[in-house]
Each structure stands twice: as structure tokens, then as C-alpha cells.
N, C-alpha and C positions, 0 to 999 in steps of 0.2 A: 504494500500500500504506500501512497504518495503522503507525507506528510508537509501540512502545508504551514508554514512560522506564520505567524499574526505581524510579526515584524517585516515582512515582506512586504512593503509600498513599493508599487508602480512607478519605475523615473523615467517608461517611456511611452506613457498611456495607453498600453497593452493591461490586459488583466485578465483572471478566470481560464478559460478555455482559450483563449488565443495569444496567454503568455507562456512561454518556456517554462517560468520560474512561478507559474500560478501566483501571481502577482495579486496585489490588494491594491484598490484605488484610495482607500481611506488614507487621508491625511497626504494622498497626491497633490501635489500641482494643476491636473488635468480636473479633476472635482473626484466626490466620494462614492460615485455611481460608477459599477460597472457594466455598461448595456450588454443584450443579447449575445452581440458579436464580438464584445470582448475588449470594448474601449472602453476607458476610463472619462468621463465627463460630468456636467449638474444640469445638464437641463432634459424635460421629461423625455426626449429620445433618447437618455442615458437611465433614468430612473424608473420610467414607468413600465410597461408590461415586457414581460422577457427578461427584466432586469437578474445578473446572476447576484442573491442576497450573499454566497457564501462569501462574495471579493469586495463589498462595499456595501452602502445605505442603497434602499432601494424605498420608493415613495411607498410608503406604509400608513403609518400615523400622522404622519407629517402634512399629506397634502390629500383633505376628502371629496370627492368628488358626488356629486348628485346625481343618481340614477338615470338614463337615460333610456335602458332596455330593460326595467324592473326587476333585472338581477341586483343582490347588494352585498355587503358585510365586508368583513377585512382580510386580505390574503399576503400574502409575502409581494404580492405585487403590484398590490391597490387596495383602497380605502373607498368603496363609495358607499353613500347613505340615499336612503330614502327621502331623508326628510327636505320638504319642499317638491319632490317628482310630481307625476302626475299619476304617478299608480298607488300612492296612499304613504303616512308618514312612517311607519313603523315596517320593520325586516324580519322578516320569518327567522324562525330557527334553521331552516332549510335556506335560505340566503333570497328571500324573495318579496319585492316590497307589496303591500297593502294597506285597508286602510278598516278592516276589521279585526273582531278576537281573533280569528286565523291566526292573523297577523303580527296584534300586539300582546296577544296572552303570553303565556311565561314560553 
């Protein structure tokens, strides 16, 4: 198995899967996201979906978005909410926005 040092920062904004050195974007130069393809950057086509969590921040808690296809909840790759959509405030336990008990019970 590949063991991978936490002290490994990216100096040439390679990261994850497309570094030699399974490189970490965190505390790079390049920004703290490491996208799909393995660059090190901060803006959401570095952070948002695809993002590899195990080489940098990837938008989680950080940045929530509003439901726009009345899927919801929070993954390693996004944050979105219900509240304010147009399919109801509250997210199922099953990751699904409404606007009934379905919806909002425990």
C-alpha cells in the first residue's frame, strides 16, 4: 500500500491522482482544492463536484447551495438545502426536498 504524508503540499499544482508524489493542495500556493483531474486551485471548478476530499478542502460546509432538482443534504462534494427551493423547505432522510411530515418529521 501507498502511504500518503499529510506533509506532502503540492509546489507544482499537480495533486491526488495526477501527482507522482500524491501530492496535497492544502496550504499550496495554487489554492486548497484539489479538482477531479488533479489540479490544485479555489474556485468551484476546483472545489465543487468530483473534487478528490482525500488531497484538499473540497466545498462541503463551506459553500450551501439551494436545491434546484429537489435532491438535497450534504456529501463530500456539496452542500445543498432545501430551504427557499420550490419543492418544499425541509430534506428527507433519504436526501429529498418537501414540504410535508414526509419530509420534515424526524
Amino acid at each position: 500500500t501507498l502511504a500518503v504524508s499529510m506533509n506532502n503540499t503540492s509546489t507544482d499544482g499537480n495533486c491526488g491522482s495526477n501527482s507522482d508524489t500524491n501530492a496535497t493542495c492544502l496550504g499550496s500556493t495554487y489554492g486548497d482544492c484539489c479538482s477531479s483531474k488533479g489540479y490544485c486551485g479555489e474556485t468551484s471548478a476546483y472545489c465543487a463536484e468530483g473534487c478528490q476530499l482525500d488531497f484538499g478542502e473540497c466545498n462541503d460546509g463551506s459553500v450551501q447551495t439551494i436545491s434546484t432538482t429537489g435532491s438535497c443534504g450534504s456529501t463530500k462534494t456539496s452542500n445543498v438545502t432545501c430551504l427557499g427551493s420550490t419543492y418544499g423547505d425541509c430534506c428527507s432522510g433519504k436526501g429529498y426536498c418537501g414540504g410535508n411530515s414526509s419530509y420534515c418529521g424526524s
